[in-house]
C-alpha positions in Angstrom: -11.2 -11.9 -20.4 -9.7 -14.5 -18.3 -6.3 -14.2 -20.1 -6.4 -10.3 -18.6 -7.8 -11.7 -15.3 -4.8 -13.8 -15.0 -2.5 -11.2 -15.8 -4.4 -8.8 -13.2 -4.2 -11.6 -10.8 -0.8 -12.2 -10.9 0.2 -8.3 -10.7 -2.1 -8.2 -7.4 -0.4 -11.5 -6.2 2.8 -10.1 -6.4 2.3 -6.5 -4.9 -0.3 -6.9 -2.6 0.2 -3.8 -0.5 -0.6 -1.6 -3.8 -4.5 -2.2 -3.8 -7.2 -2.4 -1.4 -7.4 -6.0 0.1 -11.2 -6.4 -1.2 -9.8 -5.7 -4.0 -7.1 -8.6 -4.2 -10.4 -11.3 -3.1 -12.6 -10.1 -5.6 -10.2 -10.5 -8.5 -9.2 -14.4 -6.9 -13.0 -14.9 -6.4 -13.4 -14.2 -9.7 -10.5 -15.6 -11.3 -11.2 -19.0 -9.1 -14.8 -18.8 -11.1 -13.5 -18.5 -14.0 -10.8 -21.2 -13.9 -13.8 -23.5 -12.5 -15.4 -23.0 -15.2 -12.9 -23.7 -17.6 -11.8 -26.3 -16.6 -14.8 -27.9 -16.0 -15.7 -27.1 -19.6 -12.6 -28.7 -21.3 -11.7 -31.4 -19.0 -15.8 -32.6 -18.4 -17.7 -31.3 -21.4 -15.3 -31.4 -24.4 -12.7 -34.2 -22.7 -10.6 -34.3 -26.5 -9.9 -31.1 -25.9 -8.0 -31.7 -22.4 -5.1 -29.6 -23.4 -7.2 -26.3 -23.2 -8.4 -27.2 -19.1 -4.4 -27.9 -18.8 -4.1 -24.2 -20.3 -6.2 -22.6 -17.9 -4.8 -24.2 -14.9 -2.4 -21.2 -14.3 -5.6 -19.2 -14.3 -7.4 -21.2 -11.5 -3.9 -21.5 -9.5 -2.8 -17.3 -9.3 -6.6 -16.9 -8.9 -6.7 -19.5 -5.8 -3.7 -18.1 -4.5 -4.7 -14.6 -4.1 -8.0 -15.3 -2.8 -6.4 -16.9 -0.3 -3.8 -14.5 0.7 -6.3 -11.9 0.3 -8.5 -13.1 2.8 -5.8 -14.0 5.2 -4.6 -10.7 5.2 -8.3 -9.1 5.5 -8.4 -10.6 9.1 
């Protein structure tokens, strides 16, 4: 799943005037959930397995940005 959120992410990222703007903050809500939790897992729980947090980072970064973009533009 967060492979496809990322993915998903990215796609509303780039073309945001092609979906609803609560649309665009719940994916990066989402996607900023997941990527917490991710990296919390691999970088906190299971630290000799760092390299799978530094995989998800890209998740946790789209996901950031299009909350944030998404909820500037919802003003």
């Amino acid at each position: 799943m967060p492979g496809r959120l990322r993915v998903i992410a990215g796609l509303l990222f780039l073309r945001p005037d092609g979906f609803a703007r609560t649309t665009g903050l719940a994916v990066g809500a989402l996607g900023v959930v997941f990527g917490l939790l991710n990296l919390t897992t691999w970088w906190i729980a299971h630290p000799e397995n760092w390299w799978m947090g530094v995989l998800h980072v890209p998740l946790f970064v789209v996901s950031l940005a299009l909350a944030v973009t998404s909820a500037r533009r919802a003003r």
